[in-house]
The first five atom37 places (N, CA, C, CB, O) and aatype in JSON, in Angstrom:
{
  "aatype": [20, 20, 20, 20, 20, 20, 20, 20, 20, 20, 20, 20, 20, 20, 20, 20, 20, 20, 20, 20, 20, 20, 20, 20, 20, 20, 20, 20, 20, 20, 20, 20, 20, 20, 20, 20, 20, 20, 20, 20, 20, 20, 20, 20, 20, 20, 20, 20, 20, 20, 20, 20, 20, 20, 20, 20, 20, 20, 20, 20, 20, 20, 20, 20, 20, 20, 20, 20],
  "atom_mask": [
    [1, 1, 1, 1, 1],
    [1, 1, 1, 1, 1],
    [1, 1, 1, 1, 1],
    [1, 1, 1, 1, 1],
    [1, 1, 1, 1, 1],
    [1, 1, 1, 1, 1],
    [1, 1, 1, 1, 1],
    [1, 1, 1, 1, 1],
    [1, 1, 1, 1, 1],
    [1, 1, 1, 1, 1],
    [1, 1, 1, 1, 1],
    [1, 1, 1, 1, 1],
    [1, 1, 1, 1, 1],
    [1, 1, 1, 1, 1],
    [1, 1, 1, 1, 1],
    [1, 1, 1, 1, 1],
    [1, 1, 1, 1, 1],
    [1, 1, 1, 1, 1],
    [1, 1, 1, 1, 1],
    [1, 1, 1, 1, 1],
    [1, 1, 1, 1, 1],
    [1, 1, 1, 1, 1],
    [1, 1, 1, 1, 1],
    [1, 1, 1, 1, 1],
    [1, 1, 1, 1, 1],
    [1, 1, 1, 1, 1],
    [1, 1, 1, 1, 1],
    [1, 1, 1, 1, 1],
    [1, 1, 1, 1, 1],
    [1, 1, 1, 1, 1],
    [1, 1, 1, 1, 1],
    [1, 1, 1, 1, 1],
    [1, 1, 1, 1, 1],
    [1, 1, 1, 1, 1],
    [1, 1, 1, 1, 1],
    [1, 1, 1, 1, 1],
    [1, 1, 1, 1, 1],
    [1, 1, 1, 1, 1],
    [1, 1, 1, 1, 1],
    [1, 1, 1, 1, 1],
    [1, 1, 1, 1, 1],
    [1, 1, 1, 1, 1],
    [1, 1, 1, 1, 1],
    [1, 1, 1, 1, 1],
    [1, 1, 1, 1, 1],
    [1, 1, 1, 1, 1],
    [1, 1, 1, 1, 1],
    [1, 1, 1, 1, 1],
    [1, 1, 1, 1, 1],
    [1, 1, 1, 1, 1],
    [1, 1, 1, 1, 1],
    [1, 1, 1, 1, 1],
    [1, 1, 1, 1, 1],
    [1, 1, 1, 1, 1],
    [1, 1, 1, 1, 1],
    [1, 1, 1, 1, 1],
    [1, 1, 1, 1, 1],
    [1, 1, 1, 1, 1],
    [1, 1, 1, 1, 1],
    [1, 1, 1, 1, 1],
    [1, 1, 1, 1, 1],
    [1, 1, 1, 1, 1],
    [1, 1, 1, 1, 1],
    [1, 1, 1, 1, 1],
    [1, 1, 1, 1, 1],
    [1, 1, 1, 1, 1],
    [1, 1, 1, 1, 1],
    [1, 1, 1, 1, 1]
  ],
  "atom_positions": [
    [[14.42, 19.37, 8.29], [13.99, 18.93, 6.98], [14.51, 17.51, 6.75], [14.48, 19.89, 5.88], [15.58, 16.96, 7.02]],
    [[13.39, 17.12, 6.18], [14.12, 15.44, 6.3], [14.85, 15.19, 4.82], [12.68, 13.95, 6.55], [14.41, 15.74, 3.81]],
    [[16.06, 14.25, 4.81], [17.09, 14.49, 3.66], [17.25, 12.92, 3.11], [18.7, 15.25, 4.26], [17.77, 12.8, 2.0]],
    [[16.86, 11.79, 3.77], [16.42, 10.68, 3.42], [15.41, 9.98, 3.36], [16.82, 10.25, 3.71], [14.31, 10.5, 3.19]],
    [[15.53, 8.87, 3.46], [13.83, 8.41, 3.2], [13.2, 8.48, 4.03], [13.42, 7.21, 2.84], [13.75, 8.89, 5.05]],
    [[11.44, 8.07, 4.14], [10.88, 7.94, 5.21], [10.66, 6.83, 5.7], [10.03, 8.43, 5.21], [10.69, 6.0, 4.8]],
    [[10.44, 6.35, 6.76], [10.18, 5.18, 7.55], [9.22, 4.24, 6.81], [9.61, 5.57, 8.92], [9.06, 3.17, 7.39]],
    [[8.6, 4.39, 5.74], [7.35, 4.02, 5.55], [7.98, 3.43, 4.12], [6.05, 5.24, 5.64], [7.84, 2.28, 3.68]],
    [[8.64, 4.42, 3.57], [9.14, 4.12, 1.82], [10.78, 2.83, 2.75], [10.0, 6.58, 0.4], [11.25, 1.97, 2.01]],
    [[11.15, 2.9, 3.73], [12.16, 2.1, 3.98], [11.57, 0.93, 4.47], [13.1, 2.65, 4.8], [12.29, -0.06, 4.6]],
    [[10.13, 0.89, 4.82], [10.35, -0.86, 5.47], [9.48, -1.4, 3.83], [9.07, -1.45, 7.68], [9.33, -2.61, 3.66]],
    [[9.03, -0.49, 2.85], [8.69, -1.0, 1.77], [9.47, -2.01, 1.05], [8.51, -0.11, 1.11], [9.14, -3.09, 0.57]],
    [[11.02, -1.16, 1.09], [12.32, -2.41, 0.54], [12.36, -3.32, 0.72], [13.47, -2.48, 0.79], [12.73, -4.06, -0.19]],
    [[11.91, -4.03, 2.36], [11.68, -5.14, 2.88], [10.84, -6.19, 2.3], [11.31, -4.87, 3.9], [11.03, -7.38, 2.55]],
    [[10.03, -5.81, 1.63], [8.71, -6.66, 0.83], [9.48, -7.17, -0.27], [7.25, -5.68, 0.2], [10.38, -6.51, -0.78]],
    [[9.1, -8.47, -0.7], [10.0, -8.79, -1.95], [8.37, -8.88, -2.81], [11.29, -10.57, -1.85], [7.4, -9.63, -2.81]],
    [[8.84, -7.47, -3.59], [7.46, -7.55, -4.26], [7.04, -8.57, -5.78], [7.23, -6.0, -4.61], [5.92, -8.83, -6.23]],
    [[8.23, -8.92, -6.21], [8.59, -9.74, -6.98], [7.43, -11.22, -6.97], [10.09, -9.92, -6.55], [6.72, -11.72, -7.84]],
    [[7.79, -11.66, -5.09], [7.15, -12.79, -5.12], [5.52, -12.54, -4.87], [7.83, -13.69, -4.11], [4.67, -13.42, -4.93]],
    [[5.32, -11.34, -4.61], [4.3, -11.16, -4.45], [3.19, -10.92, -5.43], [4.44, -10.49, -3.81], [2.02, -11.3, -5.35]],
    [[3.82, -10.18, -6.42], [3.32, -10.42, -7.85], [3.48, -11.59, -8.55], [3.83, -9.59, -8.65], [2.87, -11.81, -9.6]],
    [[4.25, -12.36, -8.06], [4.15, -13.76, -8.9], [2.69, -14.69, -7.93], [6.14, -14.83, -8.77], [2.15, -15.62, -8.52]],
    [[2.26, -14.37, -6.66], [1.28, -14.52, -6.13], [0.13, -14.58, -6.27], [1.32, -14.13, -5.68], [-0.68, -15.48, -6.05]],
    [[0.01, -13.14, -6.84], [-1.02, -12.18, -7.24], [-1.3, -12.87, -8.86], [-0.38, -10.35, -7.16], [-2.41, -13.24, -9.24]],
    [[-0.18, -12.94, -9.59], [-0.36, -14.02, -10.9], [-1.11, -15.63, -10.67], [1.31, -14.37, -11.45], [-1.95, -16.27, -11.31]],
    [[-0.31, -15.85, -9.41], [-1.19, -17.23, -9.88], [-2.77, -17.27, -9.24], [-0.32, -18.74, -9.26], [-3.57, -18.2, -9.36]],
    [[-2.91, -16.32, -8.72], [-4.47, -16.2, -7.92], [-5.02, -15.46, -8.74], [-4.66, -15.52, -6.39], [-6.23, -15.35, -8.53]],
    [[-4.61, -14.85, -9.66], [-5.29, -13.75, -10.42], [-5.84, -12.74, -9.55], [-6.4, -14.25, -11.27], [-6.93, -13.08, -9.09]],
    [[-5.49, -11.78, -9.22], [-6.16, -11.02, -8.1], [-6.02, -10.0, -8.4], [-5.82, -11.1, -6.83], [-6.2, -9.12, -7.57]],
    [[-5.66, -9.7, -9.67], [-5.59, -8.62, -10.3], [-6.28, -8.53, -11.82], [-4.26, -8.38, -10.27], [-5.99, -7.66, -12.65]],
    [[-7.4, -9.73, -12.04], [-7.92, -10.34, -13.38], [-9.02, -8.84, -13.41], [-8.8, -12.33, -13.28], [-9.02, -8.45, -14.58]],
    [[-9.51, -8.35, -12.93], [-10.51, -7.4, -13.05], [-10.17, -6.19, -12.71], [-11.53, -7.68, -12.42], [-11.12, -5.41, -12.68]],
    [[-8.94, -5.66, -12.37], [-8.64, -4.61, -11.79], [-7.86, -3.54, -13.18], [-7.67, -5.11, -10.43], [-7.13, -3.89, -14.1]],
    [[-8.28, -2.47, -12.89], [-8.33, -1.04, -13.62], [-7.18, -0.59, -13.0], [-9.68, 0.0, -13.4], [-6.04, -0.75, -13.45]],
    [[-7.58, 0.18, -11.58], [-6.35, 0.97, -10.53], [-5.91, 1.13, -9.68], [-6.2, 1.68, -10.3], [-5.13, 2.06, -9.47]],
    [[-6.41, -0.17, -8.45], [-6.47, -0.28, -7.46], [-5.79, -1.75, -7.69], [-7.74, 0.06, -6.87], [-6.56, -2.71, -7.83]],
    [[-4.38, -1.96, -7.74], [-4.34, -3.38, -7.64], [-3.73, -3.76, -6.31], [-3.57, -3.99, -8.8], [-3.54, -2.93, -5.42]],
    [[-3.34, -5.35, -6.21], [-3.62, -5.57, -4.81], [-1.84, -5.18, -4.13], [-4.34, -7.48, -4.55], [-1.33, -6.0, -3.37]],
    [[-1.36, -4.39, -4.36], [-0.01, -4.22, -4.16], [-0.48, -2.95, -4.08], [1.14, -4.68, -5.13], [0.35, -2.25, -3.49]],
    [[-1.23, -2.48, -4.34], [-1.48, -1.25, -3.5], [-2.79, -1.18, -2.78], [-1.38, -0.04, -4.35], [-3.08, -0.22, -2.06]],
    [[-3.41, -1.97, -2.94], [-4.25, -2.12, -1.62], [-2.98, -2.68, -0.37], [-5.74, -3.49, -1.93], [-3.04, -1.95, 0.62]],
    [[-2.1, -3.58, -0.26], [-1.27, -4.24, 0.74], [-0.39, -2.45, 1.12], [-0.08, -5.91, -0.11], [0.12, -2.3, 2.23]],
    [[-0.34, -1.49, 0.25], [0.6, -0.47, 0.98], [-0.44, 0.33, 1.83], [1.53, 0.58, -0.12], [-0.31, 0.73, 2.98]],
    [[-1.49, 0.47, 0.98], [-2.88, 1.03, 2.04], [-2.6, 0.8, 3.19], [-4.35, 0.37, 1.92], [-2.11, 1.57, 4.02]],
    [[-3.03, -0.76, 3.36], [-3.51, -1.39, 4.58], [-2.44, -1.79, 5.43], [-4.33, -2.53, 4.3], [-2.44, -2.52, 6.43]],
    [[-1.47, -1.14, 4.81], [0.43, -1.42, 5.89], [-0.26, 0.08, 6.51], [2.94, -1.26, 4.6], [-0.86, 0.1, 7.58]],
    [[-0.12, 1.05, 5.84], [-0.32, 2.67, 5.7], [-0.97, 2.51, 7.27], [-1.54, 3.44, 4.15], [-0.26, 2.28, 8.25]],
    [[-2.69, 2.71, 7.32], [-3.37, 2.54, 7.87], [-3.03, 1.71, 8.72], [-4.13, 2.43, 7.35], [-3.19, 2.48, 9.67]],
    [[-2.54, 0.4, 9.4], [-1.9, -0.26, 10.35], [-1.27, 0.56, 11.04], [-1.17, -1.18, 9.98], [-1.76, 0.85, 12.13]],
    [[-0.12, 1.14, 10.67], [1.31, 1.74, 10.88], [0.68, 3.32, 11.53], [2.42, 1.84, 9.11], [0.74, 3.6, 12.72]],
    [[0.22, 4.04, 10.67], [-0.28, 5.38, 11.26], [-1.8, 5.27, 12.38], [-0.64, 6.4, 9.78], [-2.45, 6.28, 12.65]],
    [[-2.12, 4.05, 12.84], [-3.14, 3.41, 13.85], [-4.4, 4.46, 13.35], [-2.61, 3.53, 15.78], [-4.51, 5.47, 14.04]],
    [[-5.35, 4.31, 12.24], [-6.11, 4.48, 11.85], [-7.28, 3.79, 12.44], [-5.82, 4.42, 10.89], [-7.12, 2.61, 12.77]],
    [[-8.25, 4.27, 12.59], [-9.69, 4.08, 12.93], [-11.0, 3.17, 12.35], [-10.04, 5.21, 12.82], [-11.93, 2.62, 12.94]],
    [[-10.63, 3.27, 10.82], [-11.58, 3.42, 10.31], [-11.42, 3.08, 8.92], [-11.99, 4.51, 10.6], [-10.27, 3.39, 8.6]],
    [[-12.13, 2.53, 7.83], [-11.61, 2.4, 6.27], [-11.65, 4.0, 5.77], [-12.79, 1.28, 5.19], [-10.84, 4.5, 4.98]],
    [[-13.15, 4.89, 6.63], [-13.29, 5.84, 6.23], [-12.38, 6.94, 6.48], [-14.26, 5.98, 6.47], [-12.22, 7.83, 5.65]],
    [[-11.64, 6.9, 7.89], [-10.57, 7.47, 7.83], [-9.54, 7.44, 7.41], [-10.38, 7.57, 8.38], [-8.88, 8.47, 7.31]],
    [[-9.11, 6.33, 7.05], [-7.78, 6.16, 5.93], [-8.07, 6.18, 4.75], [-7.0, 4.94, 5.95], [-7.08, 6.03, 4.03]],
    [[-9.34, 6.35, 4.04], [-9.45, 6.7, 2.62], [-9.81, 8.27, 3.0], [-10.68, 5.74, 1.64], [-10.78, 8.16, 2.26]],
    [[-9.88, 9.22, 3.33], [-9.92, 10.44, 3.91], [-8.25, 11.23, 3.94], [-10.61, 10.14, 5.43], [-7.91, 12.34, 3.53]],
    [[-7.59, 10.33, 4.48], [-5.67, 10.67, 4.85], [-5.39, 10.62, 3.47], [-4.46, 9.29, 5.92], [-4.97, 11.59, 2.85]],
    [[-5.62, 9.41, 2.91], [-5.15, 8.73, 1.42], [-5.56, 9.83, 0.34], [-6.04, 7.08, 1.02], [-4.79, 9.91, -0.62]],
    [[-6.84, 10.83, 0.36], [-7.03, 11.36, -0.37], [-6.71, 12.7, -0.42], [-7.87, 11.08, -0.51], [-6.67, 13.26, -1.52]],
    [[-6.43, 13.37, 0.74], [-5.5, 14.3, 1.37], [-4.39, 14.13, 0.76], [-5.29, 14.17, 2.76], [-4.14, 15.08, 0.01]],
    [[-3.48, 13.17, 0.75], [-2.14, 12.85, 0.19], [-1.62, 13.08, -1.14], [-1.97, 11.69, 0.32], [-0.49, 13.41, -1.51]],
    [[-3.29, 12.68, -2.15], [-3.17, 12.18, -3.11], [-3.4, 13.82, -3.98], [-4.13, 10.82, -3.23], [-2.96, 13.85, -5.13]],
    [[-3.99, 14.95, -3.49], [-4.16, 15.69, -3.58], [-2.89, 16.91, -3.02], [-5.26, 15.46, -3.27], [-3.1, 18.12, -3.15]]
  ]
}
């Protein structure tokens, strides 16, 4: 049973999300967005990298598995 984090929530720490939202501020890249913003599209598309996914359709398939 695992009793600390996972590999995935630990290289997250690594991101300084701070500057990344100050990024995302000055590009606006989040001017139209509801629930999908781009800080979680970037954990998606780490997600999908990292677990060597196929496909958009297969990692929105895992993602919704998860989410459920």
């Amino acid at each position: 049973m695992n009793t600390g984090k996972y590999i995935f929530a630990q290289l997250i720490e690594f991101l300084p999300q701070r500057i990344f939202d100050r990024i995302v501020m000055k590009y606006e890249g989040n001017k139209y967005v509801k629930h999908f913003t781009c800080w979680n599209q970037l954990l998606v598309m780490m997600f999908g990298q990292l677990s060597n996914r196929d496909s958009l359709r297969d990692l929105t398939s895992i993602i919704s598995a998860h989410s459920n």
